[in-house]
C-alpha positions in Angstrom: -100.4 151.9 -80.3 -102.5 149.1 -82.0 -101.3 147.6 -85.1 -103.4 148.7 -88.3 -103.4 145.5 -89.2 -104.9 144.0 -86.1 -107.5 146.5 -86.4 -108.9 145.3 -89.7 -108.8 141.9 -88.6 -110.6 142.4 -85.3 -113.4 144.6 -87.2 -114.2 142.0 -89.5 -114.4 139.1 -87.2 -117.8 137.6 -87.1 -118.5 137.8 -83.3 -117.9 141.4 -83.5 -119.8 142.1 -87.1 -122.9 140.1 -85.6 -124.0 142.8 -83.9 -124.9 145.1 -86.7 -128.9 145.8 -86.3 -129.0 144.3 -83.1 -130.6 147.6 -81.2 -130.0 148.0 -77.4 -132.2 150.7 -75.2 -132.8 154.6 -75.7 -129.6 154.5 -73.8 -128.1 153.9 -76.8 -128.0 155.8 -80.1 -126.2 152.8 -81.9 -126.7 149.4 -82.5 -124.1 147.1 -80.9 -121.4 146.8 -84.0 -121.4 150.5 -84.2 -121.6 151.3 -80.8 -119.1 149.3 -80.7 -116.7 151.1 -83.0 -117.5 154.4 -80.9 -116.0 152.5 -78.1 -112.7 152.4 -79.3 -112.5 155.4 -81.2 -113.4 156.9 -77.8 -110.9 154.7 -75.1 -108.0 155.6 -77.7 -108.7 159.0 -76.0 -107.9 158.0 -72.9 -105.4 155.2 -73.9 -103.1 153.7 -76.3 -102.9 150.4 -74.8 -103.1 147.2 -77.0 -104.9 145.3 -74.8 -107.3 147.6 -73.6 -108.0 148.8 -77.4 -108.3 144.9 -78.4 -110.9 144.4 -75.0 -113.0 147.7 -76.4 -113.4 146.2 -79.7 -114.4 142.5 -77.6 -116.4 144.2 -74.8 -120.1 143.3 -76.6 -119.6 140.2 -78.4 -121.7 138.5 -76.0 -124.7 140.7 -76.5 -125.7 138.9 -79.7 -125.8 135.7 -78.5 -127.5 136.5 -74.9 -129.9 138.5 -77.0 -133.5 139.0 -75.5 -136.3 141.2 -76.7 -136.9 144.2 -74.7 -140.9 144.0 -74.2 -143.2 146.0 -72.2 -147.1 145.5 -71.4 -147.0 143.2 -73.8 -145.4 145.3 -76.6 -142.0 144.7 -78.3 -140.5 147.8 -77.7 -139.1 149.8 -80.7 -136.6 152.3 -81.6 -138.1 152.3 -84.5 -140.7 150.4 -87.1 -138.4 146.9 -87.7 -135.5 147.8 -85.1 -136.6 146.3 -81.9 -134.7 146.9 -78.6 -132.8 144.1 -77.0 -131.8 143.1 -73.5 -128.6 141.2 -73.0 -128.2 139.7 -69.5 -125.1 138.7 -68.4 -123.9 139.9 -71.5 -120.1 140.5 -69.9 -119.2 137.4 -68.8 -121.0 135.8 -71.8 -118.3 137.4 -73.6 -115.4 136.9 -71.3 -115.9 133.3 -71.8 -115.9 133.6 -75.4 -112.9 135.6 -75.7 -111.4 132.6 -73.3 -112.5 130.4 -75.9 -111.0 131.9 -78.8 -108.6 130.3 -80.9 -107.5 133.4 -83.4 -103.8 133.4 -84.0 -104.0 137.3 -83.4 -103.0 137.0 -79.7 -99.8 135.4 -79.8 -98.8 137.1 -82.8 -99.1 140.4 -81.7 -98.2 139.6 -78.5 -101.4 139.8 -76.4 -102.4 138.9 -73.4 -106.0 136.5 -74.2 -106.8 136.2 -70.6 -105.9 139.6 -69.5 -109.1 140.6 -72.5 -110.8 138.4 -71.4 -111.0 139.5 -68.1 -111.1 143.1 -69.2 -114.6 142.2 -70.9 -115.5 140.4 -68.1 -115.5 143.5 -65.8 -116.3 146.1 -68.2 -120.1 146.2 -66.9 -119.0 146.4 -63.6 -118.8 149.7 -62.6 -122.7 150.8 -63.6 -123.9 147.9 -61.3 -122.0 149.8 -58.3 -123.4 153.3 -59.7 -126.7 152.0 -59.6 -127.1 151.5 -56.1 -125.0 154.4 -55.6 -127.8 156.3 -57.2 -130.6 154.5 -54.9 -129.3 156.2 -51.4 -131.1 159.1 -50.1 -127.9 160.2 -47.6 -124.1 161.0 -48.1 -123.1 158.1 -45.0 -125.0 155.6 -47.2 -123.9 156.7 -50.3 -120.1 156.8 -49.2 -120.9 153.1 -48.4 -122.0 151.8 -51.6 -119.2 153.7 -53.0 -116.6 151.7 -50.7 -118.7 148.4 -52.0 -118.0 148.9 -55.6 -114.1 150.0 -54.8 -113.9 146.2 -53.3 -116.3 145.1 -56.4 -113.3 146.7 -58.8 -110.6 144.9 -56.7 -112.5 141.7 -56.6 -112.0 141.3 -61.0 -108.2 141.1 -60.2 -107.4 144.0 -63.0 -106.2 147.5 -61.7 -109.1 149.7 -61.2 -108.0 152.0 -63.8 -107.9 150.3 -66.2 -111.7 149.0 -65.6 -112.7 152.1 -65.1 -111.3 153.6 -68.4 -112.9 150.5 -70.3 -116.6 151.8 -68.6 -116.1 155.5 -69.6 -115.2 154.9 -73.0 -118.2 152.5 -72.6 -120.8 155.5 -71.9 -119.1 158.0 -73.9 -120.0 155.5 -76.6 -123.7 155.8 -76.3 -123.7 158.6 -78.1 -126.6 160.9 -77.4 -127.8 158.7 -74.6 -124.7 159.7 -72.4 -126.5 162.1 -70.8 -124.6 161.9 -67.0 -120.7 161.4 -68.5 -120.3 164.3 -65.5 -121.7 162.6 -63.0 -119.5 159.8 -64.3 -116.0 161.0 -65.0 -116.2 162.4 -61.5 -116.7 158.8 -60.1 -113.9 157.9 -62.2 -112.1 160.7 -60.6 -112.5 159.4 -57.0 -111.3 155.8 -57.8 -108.6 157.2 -59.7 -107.3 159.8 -56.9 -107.9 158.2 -53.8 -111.3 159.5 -53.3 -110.7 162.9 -54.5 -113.8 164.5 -55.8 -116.3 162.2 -54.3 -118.2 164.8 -53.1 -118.5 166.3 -56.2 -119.4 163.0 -57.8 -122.8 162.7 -54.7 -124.1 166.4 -55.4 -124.3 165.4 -59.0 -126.2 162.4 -58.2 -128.3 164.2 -55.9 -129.2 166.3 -58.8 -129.9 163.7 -61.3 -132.4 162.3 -58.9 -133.8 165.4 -58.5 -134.5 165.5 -62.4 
């Protein structure tokens, strides 16, 4: 369980704070500091590791500096008059190289593992890249192909998949309204989890997101 004290320190910090009014995509009901805070509250349902808690809270800090508006034909795009949508590439290992960088006293003092974090940021995104081109196959053969590409993509961060996988559910669940396939999702999750279990399961759902 994380300290209380750690908490307060980590939701103050300046890299995590910066991302209040920084607005992402209709994906996302929240901007990135409050998203952010959804993140946690939501991996601590799945987990009461430390590290993993400590990684949700870091998992964004490189979005406000990699920072991009989103625009379209021209047009800012808006969620909102005055909150303008962002994009954020490479925003993950942005932020695993900050976290590197980091010289807070709050890792060795409560123990924690900097590079592990780091790494857990790092690889947080990871996961949606492989579902996307999961999404783009029109077969089960091809699909169950992509699927074996992003297992190796999970095993290629050097972090159990598990625990990468827990850090992108919380992730979606996160987005608040905007979390419209957490199905489609936690049935992925599923399969990597249980050796494949439930990957059939996980294809018809995609088959009927395409659909829609």
């Amino acid at each position: 369980m994380i300290p209380k004290k750690l908490e307060q320190h980590l939701e103050q910090l300046p890299e995590i704070v910066a991302g209040k009014d920084v607005w992402q995509n209709p994906f996302h009901e929240y901007d990135v500091y409050t998203h952010t805070l959804h993140m946690v509250n939501a991996i601590k349902q799945y987990t009461d590791d430390t590290e993993l808690i400590v990684a949700a809270y870091l998992h964004d800090i490189g979005k406000p500096t990699s920072t991009i508006l989103k625009i379209k034909d021209g047009k800012v795009l808006e969620k909102s008059s005055g909150k303008p949508y962002h994009e954020f590439d490479d925003h993950e290992y942005i932020g695993e190289q900050m976290v590197r960088e980091m010289t807070y006293t709050f890792f060795p003092e409560f123990g924690i593992n900097q590079e592990h974090v780091a790494k857990l940021v790092g690889a947080h995104f990871t996961p949606m890249k492989g579902i996307k081109e999961m999404r783009k196959t029109t077969d089960y053969n091809s699909f169950l192909k992509t699927y074996e590409n992003l297992k190796e993509q999970l095993d290629e961060t050097g972090l159990p998949r598990s625990e990468v996988m827990t850090m992108f559910t919380a992730d979606c669940v996160a987005k608040g309204k905007g979390c419209t396939d957490i199905v489609e999702l936690s049935f992925i999750k599923l399969a990597i989890m249980n050796n494949d279990k439930w990957i059939k399961e996980a294809y018809l759902l995609q088959q009927k997101y395409h659909q829609n």
